[in-house]
N, C-alpha and C positions, 0 to 999 in steps of 0.2 A: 448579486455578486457577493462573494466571502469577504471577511473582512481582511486589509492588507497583512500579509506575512513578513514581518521583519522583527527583524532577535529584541527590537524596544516598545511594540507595539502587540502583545503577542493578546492571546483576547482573554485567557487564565492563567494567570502567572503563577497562582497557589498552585496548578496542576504543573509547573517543571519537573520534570523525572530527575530529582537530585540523585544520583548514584552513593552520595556521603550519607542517607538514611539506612535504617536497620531496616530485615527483611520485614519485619514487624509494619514498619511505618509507610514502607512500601507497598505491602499489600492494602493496606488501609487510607490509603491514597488512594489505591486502585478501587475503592467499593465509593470511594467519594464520586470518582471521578464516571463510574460507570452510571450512578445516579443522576452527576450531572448530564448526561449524555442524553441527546432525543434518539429516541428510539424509529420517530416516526419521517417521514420525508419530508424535507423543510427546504425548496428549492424548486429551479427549475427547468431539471433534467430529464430529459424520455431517452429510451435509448438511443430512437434514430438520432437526437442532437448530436449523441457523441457517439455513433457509430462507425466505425474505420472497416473501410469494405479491405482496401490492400494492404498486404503486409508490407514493411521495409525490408529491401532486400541489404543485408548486411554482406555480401561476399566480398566486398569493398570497403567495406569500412558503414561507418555511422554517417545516414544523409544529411546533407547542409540543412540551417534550417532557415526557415523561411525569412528574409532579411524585411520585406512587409508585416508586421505581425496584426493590422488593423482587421478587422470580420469582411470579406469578400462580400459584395453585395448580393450576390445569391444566398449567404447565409451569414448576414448581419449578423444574430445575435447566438453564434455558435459558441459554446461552452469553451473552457479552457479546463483541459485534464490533463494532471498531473501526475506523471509514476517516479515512484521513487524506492529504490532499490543498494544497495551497498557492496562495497566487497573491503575487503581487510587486509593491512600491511602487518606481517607477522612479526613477535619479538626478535628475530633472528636482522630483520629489518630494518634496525632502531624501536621505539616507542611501539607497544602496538595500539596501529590505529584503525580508524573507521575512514572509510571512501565512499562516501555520501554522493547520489544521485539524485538527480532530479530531474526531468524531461518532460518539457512543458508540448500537447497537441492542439491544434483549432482544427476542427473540417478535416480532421484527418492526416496533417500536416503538421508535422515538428515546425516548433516555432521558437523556442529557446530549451538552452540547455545550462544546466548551474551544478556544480557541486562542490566539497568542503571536503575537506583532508583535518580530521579532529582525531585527539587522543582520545583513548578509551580507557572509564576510569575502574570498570568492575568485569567480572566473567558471566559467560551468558550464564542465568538460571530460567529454566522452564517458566514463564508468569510473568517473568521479568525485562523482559526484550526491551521495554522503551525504556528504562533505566539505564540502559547497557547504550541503547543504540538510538532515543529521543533527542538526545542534545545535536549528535549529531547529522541528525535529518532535519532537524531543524534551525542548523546552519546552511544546509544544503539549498532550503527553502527560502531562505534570508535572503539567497545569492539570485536568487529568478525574482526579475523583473513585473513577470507575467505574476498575476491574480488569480489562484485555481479557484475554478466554480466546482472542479474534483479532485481529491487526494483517492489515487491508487497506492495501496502501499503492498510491499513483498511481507506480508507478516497478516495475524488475526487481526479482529475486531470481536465481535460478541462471543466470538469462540474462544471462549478463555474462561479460565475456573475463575475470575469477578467480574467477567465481561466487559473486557477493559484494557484488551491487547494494544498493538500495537497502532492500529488504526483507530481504535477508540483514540486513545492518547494525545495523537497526534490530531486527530479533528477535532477533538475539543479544545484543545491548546490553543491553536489559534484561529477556531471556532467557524470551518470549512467543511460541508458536505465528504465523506469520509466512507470509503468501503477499503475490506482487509480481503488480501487472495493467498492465502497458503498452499505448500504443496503438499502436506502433512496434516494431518487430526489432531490437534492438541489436545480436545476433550470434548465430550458431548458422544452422540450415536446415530446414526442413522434412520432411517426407518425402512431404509434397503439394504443389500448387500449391494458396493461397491466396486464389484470387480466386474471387468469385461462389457462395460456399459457402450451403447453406440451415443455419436458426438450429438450434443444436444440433451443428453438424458440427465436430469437431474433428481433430488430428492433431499427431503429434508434432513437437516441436523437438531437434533432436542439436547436440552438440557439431560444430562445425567447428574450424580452424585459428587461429582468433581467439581461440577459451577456454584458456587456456593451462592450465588449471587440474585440466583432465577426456582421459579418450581419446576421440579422434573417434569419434562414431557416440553417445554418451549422451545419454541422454534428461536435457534440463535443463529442458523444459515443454514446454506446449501451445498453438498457435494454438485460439484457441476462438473460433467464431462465436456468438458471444452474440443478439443479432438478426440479422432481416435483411429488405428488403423483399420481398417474397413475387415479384414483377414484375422488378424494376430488379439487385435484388440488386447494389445500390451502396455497401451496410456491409461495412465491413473487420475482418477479425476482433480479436478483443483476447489477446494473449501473455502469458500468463501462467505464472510459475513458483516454487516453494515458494521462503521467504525460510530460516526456521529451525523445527525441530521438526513441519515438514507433507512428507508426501512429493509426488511429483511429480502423480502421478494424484490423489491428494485432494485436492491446493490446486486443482485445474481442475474438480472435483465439488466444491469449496466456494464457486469465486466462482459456478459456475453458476446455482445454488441461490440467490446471493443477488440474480441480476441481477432478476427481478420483471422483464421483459419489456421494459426497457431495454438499453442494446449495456454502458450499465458496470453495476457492481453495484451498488446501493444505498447501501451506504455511503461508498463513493470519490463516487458521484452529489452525494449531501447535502456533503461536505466541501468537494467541489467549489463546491459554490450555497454556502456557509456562507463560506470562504475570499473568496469574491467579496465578499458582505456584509460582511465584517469590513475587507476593504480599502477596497469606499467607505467607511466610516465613519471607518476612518484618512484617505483624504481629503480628507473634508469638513471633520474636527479640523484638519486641515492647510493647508487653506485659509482657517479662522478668525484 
């Protein structure tokens, strides 16, 4: 089990993504902090633990979640995965802020949901996403109950010019098994071309000249074709790369496992829809 997440207990408190540092101090935080980070799998995850055969059907809204949260005795010692995902109330708004997600799964099954409505103190810069958007994932995370044995996060991990995105970050921070699912390539190459792949098809990401962190040619993840249309093949793959404590090839066999036949994984999916809901209702308070 990870160690407890809560905003006074956190497991690196040197690593907080102060936003009041210079980009300078920031990045160099970032080479600490990718240092500190295991590279290797330190835990005890297989896919099938946290594999989600069915999607949530959202046409309804986001499903209840399980009001038992204890491991079903068929699968006692079933992991607890966690997505977590944001969306943003604009200055037109008030304040502009963060709308922090967080959607805890066991066996497949939502079982809690948490998140945090936090100011936002700087603007995103490319490298800099936990700075921007750390504090408040990590209120979001304060607010669940539940103990993840996984952080899914909407952002990188080793795919980052110091290898030290956002999933790095946040799994060393409060020092939790950690994989990053981007929909975009921040940096690095491939060792294929990317386009038009069928579901299932993956391939590596190396380090380029941009990771200042790694020698070129390292594996920092995987282009994963998570879906695709069978005809058109018009879905783009999802990047994915281990944040802390997952190695490269099992964070890309864990999100696999959890996508359930959608291009994201189930629990970035729900944080997603959950994050949305939680900002209209900030909203609509807002406009009262």
């Amino acid at each position: 089990m990870s160690s407890p997440v809560d905003p006074d207990g956190i497991a690196r408190p040197e690593f907080l993504p102060d936003p009041s540092l210079s980009r300078a101090e920031m990045e160099s935080l970032q080479r600490d902090l990718a240092a500190a980070a295991t590279e290797a799998d330190d835990h005890d995850l297989d896919p099938a633990s946290v594999a989600i055969d069915e999607p949530a059907d959202l046409t309804d809204g986001l499903p209840e979640a399980r009001t038992d949260t204890s491991p079903d005795q068929s699968t006692p010692d079933a992991p607890v995965v966690v997505g977590v995902d944001q969306a943003f109330l604009t200055p037109d708004e008030g304040p502009e802020r963060a709308v922090s997600a967080a959607v805890a799964f066991r066996a497949g099954d939502v079982i809690e949901y948490a998140s945090a409505v936090t100011p936002l103190s700087i603007p995103y810069v490319p490298g800099l996403l936990a700075f921007r958007e750390g504090g408040p994932i990590r209120a979001a995370l304060a607010a669940l109950d539940a103990e993840p044995d996984l952080l899914v996060c909407d952002g990188s991990g080793r795919i980052h010019f110091r290898e030290a995105g956002l999933a790095t970050h946040i799994g060393v921070l409060v020092d939790a098994p950690s994989v990053g699912v981007a929909k975009r390539l921040l940096c690095g190459e491939p060792d294929e071309s990317t386009d038009e792949r069928p579901a299932g098809w993956r391939t590596p990401i190396r380090a380029d000249e941009r990771v200042t962190t790694a020698e070129p040619g390292t594996v920092i993840g995987h282009a994963l074709q998570s879906r695709q249309y069978p005809n058109s093949r018009r879905v783009n793959p999802l990047y994915v790369s281990p944040g802390h404590r997952v190695s490269t090839g099992t964070a890309t066999d864990l999100v696999e496992a959890l996508c359930a036949g959608y291009k994201l994984p189930e629990p970035t999916r729900l944080a997603d829809a959950y994050a949305d809901a939680v900002k209209r209702e900030a909203q609509a308070a807002g406009s009262r």
